[in-house]
Residue frames as a rotation matrix with the C-alpha (Angstrom) as fourth column:
UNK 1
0.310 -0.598 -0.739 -12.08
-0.183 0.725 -0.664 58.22
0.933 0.341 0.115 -25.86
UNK 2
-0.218 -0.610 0.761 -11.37
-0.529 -0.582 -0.618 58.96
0.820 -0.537 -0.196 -22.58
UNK 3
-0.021 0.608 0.794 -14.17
-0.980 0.144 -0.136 56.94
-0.197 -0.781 0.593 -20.70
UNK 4
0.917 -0.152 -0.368 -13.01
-0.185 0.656 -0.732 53.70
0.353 0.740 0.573 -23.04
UNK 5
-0.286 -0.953 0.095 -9.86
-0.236 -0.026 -0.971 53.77
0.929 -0.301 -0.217 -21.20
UNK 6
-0.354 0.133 0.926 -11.84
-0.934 -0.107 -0.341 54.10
0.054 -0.985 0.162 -17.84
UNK 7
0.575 0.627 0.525 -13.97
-0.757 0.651 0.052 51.25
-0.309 -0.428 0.849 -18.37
UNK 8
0.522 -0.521 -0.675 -11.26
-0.311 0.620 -0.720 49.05
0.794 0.586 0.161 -19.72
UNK 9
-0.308 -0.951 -0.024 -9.43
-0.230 0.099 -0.968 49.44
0.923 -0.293 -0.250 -16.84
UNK 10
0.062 0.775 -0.629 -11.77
-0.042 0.632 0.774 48.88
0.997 -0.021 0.072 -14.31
UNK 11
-0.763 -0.641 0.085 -9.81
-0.131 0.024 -0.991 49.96
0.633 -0.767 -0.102 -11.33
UNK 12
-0.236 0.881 0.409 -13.30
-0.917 -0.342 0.207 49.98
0.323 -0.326 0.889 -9.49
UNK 13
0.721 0.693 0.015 -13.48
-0.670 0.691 0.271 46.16
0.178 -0.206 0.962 -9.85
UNK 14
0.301 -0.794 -0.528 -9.81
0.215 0.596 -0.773 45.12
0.929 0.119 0.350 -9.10
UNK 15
0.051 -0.243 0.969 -9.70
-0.812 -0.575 -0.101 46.69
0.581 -0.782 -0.227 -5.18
UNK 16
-0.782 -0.436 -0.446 -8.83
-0.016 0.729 -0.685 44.55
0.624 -0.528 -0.576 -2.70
UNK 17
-0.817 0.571 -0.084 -11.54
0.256 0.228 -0.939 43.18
-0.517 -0.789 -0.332 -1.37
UNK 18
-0.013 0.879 -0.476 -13.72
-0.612 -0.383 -0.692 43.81
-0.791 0.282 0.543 -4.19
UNK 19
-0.697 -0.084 -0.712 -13.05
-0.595 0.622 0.509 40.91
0.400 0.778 -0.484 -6.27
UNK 20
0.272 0.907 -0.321 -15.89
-0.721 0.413 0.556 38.32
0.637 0.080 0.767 -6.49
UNK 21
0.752 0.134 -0.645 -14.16
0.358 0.738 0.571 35.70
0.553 -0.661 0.507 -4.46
UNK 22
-0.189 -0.905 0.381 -11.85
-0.295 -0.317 -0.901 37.63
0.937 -0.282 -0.208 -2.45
UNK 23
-0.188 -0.255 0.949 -13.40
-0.981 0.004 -0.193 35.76
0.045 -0.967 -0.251 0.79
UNK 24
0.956 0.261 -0.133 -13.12
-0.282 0.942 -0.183 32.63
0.077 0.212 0.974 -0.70
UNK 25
0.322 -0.923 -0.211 -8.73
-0.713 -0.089 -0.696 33.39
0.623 0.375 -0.687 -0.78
UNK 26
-0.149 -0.348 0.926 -8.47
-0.969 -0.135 -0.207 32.71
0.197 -0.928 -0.317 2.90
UNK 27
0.313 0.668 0.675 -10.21
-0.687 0.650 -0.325 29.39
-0.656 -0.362 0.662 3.15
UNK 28
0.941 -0.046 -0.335 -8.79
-0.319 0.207 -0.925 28.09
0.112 0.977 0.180 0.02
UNK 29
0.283 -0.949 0.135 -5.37
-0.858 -0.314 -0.405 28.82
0.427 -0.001 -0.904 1.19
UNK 30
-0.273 -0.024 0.962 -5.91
-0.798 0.564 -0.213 26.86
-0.537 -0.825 -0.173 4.51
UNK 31
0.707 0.619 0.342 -8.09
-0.384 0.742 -0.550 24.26
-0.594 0.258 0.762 2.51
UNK 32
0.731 -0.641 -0.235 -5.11
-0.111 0.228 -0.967 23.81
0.673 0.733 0.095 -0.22
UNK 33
-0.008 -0.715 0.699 -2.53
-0.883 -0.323 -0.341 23.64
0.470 -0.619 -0.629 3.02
UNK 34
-0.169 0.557 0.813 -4.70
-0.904 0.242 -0.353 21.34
-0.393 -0.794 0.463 4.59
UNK 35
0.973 0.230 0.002 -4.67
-0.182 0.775 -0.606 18.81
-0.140 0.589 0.796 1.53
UNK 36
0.383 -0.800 -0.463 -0.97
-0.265 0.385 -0.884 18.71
0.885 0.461 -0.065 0.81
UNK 37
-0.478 -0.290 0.829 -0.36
-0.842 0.419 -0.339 17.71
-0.249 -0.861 -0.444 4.80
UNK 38
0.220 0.316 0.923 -2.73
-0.363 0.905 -0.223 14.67
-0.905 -0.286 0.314 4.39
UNK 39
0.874 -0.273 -0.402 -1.68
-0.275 0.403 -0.873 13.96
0.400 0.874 0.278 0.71
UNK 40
0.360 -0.925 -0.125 1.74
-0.575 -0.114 -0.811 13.67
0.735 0.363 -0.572 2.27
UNK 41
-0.122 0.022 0.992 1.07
-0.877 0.466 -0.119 11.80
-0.465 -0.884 -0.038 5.57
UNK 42
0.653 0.347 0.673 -0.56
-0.426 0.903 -0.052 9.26
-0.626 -0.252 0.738 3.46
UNK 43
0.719 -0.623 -0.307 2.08
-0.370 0.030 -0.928 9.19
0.588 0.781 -0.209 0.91
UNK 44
-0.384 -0.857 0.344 4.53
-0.787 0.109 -0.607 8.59
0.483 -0.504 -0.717 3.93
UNK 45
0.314 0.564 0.764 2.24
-0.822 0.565 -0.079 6.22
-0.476 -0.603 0.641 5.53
UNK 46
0.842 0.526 0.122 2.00
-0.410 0.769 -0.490 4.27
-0.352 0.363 0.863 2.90
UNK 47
0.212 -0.975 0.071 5.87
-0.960 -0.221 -0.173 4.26
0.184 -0.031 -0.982 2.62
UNK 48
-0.467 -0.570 0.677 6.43
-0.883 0.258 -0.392 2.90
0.048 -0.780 -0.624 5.80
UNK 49
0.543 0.673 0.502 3.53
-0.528 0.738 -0.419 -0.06
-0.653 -0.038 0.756 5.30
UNK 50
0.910 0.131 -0.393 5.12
-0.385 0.620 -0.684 -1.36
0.154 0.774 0.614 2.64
UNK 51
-0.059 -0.997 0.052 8.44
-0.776 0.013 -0.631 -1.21
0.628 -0.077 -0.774 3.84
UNK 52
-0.139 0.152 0.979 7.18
-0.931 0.318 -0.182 -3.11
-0.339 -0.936 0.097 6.84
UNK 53
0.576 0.799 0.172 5.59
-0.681 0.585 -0.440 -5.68
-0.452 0.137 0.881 4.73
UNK 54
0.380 -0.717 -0.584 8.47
-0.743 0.139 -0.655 -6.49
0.551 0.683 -0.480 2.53
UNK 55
-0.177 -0.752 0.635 10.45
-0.919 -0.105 -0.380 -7.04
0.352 -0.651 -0.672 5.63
UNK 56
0.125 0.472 0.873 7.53
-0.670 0.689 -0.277 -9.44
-0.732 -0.550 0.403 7.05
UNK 57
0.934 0.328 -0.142 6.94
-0.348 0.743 -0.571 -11.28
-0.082 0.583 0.809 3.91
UNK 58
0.250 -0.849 -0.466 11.21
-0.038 0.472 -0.881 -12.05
0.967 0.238 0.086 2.98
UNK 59
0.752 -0.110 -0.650 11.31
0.511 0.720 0.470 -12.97
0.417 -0.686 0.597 6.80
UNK 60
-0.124 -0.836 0.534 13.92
-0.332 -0.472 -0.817 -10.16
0.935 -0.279 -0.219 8.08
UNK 61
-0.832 -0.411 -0.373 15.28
0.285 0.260 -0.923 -10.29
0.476 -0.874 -0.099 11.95
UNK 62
-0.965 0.238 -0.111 13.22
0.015 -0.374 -0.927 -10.10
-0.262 -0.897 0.357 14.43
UNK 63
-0.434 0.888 0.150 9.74
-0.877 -0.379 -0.295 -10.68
-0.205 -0.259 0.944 12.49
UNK 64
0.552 0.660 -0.509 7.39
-0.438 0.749 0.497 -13.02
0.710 -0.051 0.703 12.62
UNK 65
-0.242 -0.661 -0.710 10.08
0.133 0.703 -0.699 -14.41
0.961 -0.264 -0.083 15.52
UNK 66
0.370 0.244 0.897 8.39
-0.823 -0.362 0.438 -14.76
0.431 -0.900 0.067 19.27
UNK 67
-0.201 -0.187 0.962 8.35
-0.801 0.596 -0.051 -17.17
-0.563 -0.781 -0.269 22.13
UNK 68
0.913 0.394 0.110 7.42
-0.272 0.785 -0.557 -20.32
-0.305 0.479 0.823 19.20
UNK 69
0.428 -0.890 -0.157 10.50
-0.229 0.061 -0.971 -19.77
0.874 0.452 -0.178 17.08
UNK 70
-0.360 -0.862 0.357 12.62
-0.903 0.225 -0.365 -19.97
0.234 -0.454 -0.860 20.20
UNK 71
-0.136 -0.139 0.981 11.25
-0.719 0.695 -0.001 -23.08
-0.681 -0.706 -0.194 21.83
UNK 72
0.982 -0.188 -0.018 11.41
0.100 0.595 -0.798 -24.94
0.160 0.782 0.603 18.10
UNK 73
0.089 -0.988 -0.123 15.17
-0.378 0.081 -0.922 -23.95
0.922 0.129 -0.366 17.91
UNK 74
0.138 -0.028 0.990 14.83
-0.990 -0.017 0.137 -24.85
0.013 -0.999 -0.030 21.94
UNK 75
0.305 0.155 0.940 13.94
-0.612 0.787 0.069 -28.39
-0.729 -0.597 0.335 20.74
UNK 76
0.768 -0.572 -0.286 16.00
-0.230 0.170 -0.958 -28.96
0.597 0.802 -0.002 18.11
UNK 77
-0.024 -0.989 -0.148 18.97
-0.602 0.132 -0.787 -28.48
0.798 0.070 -0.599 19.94
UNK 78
-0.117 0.018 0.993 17.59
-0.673 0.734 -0.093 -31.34
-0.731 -0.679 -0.074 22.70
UNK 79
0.988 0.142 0.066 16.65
-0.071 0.780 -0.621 -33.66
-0.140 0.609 0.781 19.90
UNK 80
0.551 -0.820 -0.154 20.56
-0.249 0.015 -0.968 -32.98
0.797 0.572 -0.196 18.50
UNK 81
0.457 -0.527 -0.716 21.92
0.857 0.477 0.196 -33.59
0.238 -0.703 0.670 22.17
UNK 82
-0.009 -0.461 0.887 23.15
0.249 -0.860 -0.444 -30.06
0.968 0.217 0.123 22.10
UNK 83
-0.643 -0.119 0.757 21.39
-0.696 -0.321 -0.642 -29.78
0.319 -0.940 0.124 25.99
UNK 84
-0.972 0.147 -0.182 20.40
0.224 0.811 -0.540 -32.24
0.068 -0.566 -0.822 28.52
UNK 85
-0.070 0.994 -0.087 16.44
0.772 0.109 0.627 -32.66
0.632 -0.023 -0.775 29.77
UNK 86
0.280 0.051 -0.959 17.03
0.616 -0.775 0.139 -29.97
-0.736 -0.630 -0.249 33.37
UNK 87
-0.639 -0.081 -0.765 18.39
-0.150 -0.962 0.227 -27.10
-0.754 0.260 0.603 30.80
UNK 88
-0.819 0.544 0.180 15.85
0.123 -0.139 0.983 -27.71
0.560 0.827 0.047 28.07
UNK 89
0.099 0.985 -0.141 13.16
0.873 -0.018 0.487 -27.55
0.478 -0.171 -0.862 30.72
UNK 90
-0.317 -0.384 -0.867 14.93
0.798 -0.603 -0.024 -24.53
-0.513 -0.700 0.497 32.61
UNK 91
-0.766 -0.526 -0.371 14.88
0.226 -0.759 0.610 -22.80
-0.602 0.384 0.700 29.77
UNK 92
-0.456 0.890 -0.007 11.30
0.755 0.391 0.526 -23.52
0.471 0.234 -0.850 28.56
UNK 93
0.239 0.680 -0.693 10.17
0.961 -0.267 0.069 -22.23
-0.138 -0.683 -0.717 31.87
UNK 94
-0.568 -0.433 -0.700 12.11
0.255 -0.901 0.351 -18.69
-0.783 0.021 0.622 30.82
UNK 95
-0.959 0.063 0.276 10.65
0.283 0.165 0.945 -18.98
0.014 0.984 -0.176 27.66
UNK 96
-0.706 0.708 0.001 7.15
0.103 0.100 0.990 -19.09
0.701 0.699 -0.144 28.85
C-alpha cells in the first residue's frame, strides 16, 4: 500500500524545475506583461482619438480655426464698417 501513496504523490514530478513547462513560466510572464501594456496603450489611444474627434466634428475652440477663419471674421468686420481699408490691410499683412 505503501508504493500507491508514493506514486500518487509524485513528489519526483512536482520539483521545481521539473515540471513540463517550467521554462515556458518566464517568457509567458513577460509575454502576458507585454500584452496588457499594449492592450492598454491602445485602449488609451483610442480614448484620446475620439475625444479629439468629437471636439473637431461639434467645432470646439481653437479647431478647425487658422489664419482663414480670422481673415473671414477680418472681412466681415470691413464689409460692416467696423474698420477702415489701412487697418483691414494692416492687419491682413499680420495675418499672413
Amino acid at each position: 500500500m505503501d508504493w500507491i501513496v508514493a506514486v500518487q504523490e509524485r513528489s519526483w514530478d512536482w520539483g521545481w524545475g521539473m515540471h513540463p513547462m517550467w521554462w515556458i513560466g518566464g517568457a509567458w510572464g513577460l509575454g502576458m506583461l507585454l500584452m496588457m501594456l499594449v492592450f492598454w496603450g491602445l485602449v488609451i489611444t483610442g480614448i484620446v482619438l475620439l475625444i479629439r474627434w468629437l471636439v473637431g466634428v461639434s467645432g470646439g475652440p481653437g479647431v478647425g480655426r487658422g489664419p482663414d477663419r480670422a481673415l473671414e471674421i477680418l472681412r466681415e468686420r470691413y464689409a460692416r464698417g467696423e474698420i477702415n481699408k489701412d487697418e483691414f490691410e494692416a492687419r491682413r499683412r499680420d495675418l499672413g
